[in-house]
C-alpha positions in Angstrom: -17.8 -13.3 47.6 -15.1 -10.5 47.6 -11.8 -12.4 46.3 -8.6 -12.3 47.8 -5.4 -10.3 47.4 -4.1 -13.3 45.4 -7.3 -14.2 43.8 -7.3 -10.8 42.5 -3.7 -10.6 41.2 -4.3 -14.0 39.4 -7.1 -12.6 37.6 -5.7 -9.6 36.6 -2.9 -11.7 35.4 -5.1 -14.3 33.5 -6.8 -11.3 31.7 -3.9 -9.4 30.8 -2.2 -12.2 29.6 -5.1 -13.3 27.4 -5.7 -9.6 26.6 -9.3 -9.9 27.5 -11.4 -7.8 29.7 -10.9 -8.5 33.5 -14.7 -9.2 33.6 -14.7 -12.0 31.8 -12.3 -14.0 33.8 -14.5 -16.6 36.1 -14.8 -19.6 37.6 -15.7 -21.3 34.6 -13.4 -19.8 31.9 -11.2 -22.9 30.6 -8.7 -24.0 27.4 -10.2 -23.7 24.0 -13.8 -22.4 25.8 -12.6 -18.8 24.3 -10.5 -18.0 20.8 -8.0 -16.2 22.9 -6.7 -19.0 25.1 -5.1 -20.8 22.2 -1.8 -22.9 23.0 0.3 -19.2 22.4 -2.2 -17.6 24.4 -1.5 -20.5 27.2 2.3 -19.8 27.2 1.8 -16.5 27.8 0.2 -17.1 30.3 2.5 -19.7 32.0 4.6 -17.1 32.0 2.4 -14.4 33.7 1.7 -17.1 36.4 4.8 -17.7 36.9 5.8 -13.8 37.6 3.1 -13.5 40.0 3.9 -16.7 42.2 7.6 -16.5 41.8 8.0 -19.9 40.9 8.3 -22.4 38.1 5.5 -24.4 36.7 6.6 -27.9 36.1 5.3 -29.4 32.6 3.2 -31.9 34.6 1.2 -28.7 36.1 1.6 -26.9 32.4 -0.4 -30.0 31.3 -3.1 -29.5 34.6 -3.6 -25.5 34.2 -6.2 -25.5 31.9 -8.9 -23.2 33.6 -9.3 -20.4 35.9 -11.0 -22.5 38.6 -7.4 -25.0 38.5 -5.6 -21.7 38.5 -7.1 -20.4 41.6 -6.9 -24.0 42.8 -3.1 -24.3 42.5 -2.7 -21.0 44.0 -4.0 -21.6 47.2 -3.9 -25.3 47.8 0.1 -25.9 46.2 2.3 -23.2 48.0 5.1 -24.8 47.2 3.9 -25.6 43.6 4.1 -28.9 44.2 1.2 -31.2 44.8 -1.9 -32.1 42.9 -4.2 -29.6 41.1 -7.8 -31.0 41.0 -8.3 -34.4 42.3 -10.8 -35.3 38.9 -12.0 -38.4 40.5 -14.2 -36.6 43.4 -16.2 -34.8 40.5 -19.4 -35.9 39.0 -18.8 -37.8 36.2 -21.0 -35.4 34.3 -18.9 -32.2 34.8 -15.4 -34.6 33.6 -15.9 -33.0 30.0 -12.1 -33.2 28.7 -12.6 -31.3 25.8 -10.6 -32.7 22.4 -10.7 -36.2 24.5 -7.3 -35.0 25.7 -5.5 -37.3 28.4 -8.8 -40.0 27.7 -7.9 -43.9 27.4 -10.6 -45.0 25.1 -9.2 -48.5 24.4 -6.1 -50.9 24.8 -3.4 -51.5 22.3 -0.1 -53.4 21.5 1.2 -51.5 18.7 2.9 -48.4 19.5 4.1 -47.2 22.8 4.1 -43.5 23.4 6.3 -43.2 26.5 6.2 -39.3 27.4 8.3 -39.8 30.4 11.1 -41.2 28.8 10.5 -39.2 25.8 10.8 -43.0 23.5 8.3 -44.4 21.0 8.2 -48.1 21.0 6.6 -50.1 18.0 5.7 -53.8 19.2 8.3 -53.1 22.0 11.2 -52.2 19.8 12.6 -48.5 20.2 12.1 -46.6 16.7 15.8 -45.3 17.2 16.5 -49.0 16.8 14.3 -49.7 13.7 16.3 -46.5 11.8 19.3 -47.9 12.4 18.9 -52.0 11.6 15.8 -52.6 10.0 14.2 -50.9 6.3 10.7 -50.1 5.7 9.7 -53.1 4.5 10.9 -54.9 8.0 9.7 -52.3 10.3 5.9 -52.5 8.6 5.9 -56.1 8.9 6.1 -55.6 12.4 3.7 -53.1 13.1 0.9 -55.3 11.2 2.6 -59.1 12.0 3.6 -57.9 15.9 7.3 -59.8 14.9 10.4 -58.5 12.9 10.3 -60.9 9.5 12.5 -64.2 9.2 14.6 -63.7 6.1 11.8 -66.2 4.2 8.4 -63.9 5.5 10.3 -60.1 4.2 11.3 -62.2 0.9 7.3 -63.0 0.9 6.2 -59.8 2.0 8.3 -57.8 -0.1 7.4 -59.4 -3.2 3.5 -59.0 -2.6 4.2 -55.2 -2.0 5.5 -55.9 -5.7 2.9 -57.4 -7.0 0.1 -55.0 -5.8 2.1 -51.3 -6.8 0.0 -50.9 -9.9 -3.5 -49.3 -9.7 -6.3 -50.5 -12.3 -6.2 -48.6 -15.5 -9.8 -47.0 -14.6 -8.4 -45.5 -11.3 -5.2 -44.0 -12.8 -7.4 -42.1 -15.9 -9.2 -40.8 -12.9 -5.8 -39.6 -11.4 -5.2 -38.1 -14.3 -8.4 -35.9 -15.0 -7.5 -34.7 -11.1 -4.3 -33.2 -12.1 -5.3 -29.6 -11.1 -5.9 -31.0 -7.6 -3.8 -30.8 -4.8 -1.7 -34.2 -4.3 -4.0 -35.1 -1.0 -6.9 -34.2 -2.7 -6.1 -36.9 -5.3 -5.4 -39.3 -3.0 -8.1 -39.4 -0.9 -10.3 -39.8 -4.2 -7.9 -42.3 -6.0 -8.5 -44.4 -2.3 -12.2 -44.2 -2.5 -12.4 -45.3 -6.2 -10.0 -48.1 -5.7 -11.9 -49.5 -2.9 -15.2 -49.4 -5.3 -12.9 -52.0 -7.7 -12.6 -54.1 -4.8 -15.0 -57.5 -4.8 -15.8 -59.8 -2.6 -15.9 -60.0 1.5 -15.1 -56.9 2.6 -16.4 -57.8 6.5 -13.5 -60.1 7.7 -10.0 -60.2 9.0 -8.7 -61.5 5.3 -10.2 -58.6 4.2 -8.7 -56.1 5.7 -5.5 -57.6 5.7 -5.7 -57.5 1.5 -7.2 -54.4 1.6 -3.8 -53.0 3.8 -1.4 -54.3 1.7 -3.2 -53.4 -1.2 -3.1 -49.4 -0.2 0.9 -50.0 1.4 1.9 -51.2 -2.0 -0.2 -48.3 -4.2 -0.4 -45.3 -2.6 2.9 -44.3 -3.9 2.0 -45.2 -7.7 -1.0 -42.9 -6.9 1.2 -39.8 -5.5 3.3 -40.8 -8.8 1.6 -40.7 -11.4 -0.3 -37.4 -10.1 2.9 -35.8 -9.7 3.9 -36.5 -13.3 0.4 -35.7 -14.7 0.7 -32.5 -13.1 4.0 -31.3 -14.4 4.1 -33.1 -17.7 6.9 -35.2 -16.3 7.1 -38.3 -18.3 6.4 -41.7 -16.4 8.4 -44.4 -16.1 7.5 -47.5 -14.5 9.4 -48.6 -11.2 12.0 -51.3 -11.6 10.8 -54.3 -9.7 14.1 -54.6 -7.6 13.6 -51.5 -5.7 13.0 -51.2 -2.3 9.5 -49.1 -1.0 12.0 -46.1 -0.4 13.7 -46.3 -3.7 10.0 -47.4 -5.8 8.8 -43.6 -3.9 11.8 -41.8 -5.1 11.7 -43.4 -9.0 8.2 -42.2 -8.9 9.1 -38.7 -7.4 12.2 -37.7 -8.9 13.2 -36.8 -12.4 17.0 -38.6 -12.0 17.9 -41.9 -10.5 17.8 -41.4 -6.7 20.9 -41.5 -5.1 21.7 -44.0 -2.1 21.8 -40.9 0.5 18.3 -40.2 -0.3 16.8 -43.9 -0.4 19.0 -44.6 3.2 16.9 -41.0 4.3 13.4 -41.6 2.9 13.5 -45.5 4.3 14.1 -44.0 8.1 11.5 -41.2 7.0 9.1 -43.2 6.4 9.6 -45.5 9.4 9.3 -43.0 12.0 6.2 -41.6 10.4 4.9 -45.2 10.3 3.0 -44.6 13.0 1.9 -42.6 16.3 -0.6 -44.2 18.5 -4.0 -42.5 18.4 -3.1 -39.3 16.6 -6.3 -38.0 15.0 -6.5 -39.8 11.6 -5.9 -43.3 13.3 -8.7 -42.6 15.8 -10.8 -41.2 12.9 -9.8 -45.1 11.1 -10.6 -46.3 14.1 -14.4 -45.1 14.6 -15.0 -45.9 10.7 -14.5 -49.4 11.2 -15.9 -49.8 14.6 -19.0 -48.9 12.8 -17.9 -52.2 10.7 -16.9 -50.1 7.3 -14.2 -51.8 5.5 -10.3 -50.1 5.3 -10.8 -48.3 2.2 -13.6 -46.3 3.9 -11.2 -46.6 7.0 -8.4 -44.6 5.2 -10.6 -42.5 3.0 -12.1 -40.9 6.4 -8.0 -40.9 7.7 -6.6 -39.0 4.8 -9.3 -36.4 5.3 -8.5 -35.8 8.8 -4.9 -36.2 8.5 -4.6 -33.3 5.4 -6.4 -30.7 7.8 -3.7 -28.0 9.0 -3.7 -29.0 12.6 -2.2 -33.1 11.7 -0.5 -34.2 8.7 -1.1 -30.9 6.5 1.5 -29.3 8.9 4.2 -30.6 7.5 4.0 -28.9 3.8 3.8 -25.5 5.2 7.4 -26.0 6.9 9.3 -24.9 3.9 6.7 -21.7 3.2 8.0 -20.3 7.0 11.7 -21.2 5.7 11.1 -19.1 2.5 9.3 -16.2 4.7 12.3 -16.1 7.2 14.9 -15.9 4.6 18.2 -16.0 6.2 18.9 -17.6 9.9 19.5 -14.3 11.2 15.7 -13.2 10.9 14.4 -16.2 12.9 14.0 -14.6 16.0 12.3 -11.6 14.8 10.0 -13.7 13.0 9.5 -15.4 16.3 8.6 -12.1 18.4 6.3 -10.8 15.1 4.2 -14.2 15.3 4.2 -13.5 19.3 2.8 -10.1 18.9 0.4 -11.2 16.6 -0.5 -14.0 18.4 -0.2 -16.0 15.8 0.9 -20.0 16.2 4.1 -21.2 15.0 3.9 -24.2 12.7 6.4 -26.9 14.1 6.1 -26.5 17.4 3.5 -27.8 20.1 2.1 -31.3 20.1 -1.1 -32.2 22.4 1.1 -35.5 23.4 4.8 -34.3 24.0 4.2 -31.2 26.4 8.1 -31.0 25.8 10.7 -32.7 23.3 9.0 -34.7 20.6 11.3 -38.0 20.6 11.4 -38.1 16.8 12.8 -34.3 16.5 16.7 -35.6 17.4 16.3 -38.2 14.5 14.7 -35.9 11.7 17.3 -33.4 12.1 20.2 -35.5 12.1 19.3 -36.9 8.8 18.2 -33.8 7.9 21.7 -31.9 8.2 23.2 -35.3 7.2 21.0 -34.6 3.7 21.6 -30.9 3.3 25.3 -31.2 3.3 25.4 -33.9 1.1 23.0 -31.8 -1.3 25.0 -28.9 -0.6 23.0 -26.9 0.4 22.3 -25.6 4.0 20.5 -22.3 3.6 17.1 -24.3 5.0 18.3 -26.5 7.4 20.4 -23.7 8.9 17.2 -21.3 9.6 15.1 -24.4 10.7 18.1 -24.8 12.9 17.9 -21.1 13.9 13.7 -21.3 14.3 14.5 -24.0 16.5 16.3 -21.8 18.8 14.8 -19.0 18.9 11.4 -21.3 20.2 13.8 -22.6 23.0 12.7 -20.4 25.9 9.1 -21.3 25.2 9.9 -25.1 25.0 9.2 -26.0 28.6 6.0 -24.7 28.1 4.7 -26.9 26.0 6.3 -25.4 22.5 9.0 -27.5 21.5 9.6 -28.3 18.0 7.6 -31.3 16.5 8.8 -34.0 13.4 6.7 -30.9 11.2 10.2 -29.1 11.4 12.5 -30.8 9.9 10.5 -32.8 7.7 9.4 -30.4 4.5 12.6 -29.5 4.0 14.3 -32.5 3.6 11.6 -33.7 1.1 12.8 -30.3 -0.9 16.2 -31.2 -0.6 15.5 -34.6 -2.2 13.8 -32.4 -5.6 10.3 -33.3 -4.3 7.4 -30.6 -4.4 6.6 -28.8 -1.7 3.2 -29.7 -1.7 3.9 -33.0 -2.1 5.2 -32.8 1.5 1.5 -34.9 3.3 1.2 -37.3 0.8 4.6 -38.5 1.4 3.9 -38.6 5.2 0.9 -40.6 4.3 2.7 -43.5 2.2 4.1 -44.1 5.7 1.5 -43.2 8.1 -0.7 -46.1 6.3 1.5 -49.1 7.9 -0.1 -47.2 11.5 -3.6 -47.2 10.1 -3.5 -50.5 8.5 -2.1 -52.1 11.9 -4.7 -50.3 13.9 -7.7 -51.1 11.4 -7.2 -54.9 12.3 -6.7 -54.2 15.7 -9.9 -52.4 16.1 -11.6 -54.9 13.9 -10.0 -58.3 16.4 -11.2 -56.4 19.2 -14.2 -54.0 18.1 -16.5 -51.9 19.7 -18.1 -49.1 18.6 -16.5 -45.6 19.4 -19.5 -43.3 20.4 -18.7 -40.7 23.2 -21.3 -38.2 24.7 -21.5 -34.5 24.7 -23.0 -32.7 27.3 -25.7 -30.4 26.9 -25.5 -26.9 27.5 -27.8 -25.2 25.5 -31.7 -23.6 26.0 -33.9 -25.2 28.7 -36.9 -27.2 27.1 -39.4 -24.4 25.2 -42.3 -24.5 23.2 -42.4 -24.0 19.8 -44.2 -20.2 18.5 -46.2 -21.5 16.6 -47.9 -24.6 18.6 -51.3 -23.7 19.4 -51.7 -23.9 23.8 -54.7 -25.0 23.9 -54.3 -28.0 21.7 -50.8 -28.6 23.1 -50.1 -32.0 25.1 
């Protein structure tokens, strides 16, 4: 069929756009099916659209625009760009691939609310802003795993089990220390394996993974500790018991006494990277113990997915892109270089927030808060600049992320750079813990289909035809 006017002029856009050749734009061309129609490639082409219909694209539509065949679809059937794209319901069930599970409900939980219209997160029904401002770490964890904020008797309780089970077994910690070459998430994820081989007894029950939790809550930063100063020679010194989880992380970390302004910033740090529904490495925890493993193998199989570039690894490349842009002033040429290269921006995007990620406004507070304290502004200022520079593309589905702001305050604070995921991960436990026992109350086992698109049934060369069956 000979396409129309429009049909043509969409096409030509598409390709031009994703700087492919015209012929390869079809029907069945779609988001992530080819290299060049990566989330920079897709703003691009938001924009293109957007030129040839004369009209805005709302971020619910940025969201549904995924292929050529919704494209079309829009164009035709929403003159007014208003409407419903593809009505997924009337298709076979078999052609409702959503590729990267994205916008798929797989289970129920009552941990964390996500609420992308109201741009809010929600743990156990309490707004996070509220947590950063009246509760510490140690309250807002008990939460998340206990569905209740503490009495003044239960955080005593808690508290002082955390302190009881912060030091690793003497075998675990010499094999910390022959890992010093390592990188920091590298050691972890080892240090978590071996630590759950010094485990005994039930490992199959609720008890269980309750222990194992608090067990990792409690030692994960004596782990990232006593890397760090294996590493750099640093000499350790043992946390005092009095100190909060905040404070016990920054003792660890830092070669002076932390100050209050950095305890009060690392305590709201780590409880707004507690926890984030079913990001990758909670969904990975999830499917390890729906196959009934126990939490150690749970967050073993997390840390590997969260250390990966695309999650939790994110974050420690921040302050290389601060260091690369050099002076505020350069951000948006460093913007349009990355654009011409096509080349993502780390910090910006999320496949949830499709605009402002709610825990942006709280990072960078703290974040300037921190740098003028520190005196020093140099970073903050061209994260700042980044920032802006990105606004045009926001709408489209490349606002800035928590990854921004979050490197650089770690700096600030004296902390390695590449320290930056491990730290994430002393908080992002409490989320993996809590949803560990969820899964395991409630369990099923994860196991999604793929469907099959390659060769038609052959014979093999080799199989004699006269034999054959």
């Amino acid at each position: 069929m000979k396409p129309t006017g429009m049909q043509d002029s969409l096409d030509r856009a598409i390709a031009a756009a994703l700087r492919i050749d015209p012929q390869r734009v079809c029907a069945t061309l779609s988001y992530q099916s080819i290299p060049e129609w990566n989330s920079m490639g897709h703003v691009e082409l938001m924009l293109a659209l957007e030129s040839v219909l004369g009209r805005r694209i709302s971020e619910e539509q940025v969201v549904s625009l995924t292929s050529v065949a919704e494209i079309r679809n829009f164009a035709e059937s929403s003159p007014a760009g208003q409407g419903p794209v593809v009505d997924a319901d009337s298709q076979p069930r078999s052609s409702q691939i959503r590729r990267g599970l994205d916008g798929v409900l797989f289970d129920e939980t009552r941990i964390t609310d996500l609420d992308v219209a109201n741009q809010s997160i929600r743990y156990r029904g309490y707004a996070v802003e509220q947590l950063l401002s009246c509760s510490s770490f140690e309250e807002s964890s008990f939460l998340l795993l206990h569905g209740e904020l503490p009495t003044a008797q239960a955080l005593s309780s808690y508290a002082a089990q955390l302190h009881d089970l912060r030091e690793p077994p003497a075998q675990i910690l010499s094999l910390v220390d022959s890992l010093r070459a390592a990188h920091p998430m590298s050691v972890l994820r080892t240090a978590v394996s071996a630590l759950g081989a010094t485990e005994k007894g039930d490992r199959d029950s609720r008890e269980a993974h309750a222990r194992a939790g608090l067990r990792l809550i409690a030692t994960i930063p004596w782990l990232v500790g006593w890397h760090d100063c294996a590493r750099s020679g640093r000499a350790w010194k043992s946390p005092s018991r009095s100190a909060s989880h905040s404070e016990y992380l920054l003792e660890l970390l830092c070669r002076e006494p932390p100050r209050q302004a950095a305890v009060d910033f690392l305590n709201q740090d780590l409880i707004l990277h507690a926890d984030h529904g079913s990001c990758a490495s909670t969904f990975t925890a999830r499917i390890a113990v729906g196959c009934r493993s126990d939490t150690y193998a749970a967050v073993v199989a997390a840390l590997a997915a969260f250390a990966g570039p695309l999650h939790g690894g994110a974050v420690e490349k921040m302050t290389a892109i601060v260091d690369e842009i050099g002076a505020p002033e350069r951000a948006l040429a460093y913007v349009q270089e990355r654009f011409g290269r096509r080349e993502p921006i780390i910090g910006f995007g999320h496949r949830v927030y499709k605009s402002d990620d709610p825990r942006v406004a709280p990072m960078r507070r703290a974040a300037r808060a921190l740098s003028q304290l520190m005196g020093s502004t140099r970073d903050i200022e061209i994260v700042e600049a980044l920032e802006q520079a990105m606004r045009p593309y926001a709408r489209h589905g490349m606002a800035a992320n928590v990854d921004l702001y979050a490197g650089i305050a770690y700096r600030l604070l004296g902390i390695a750079d590449d320290l930056a995921t491990a730290i994430f991960s002393a908080g992002r436990i409490v989320g993996w813990v809590a949803h560990i026992q969820e899964q395991f109350d409630h369990n099923v086992l994860i196991r999604p289909q793929l469907q099959y698109v390659g060769s038609k049934p052959r014979s093999h060369p080799n199989l004699q035809t006269a034999g054959a069956p």
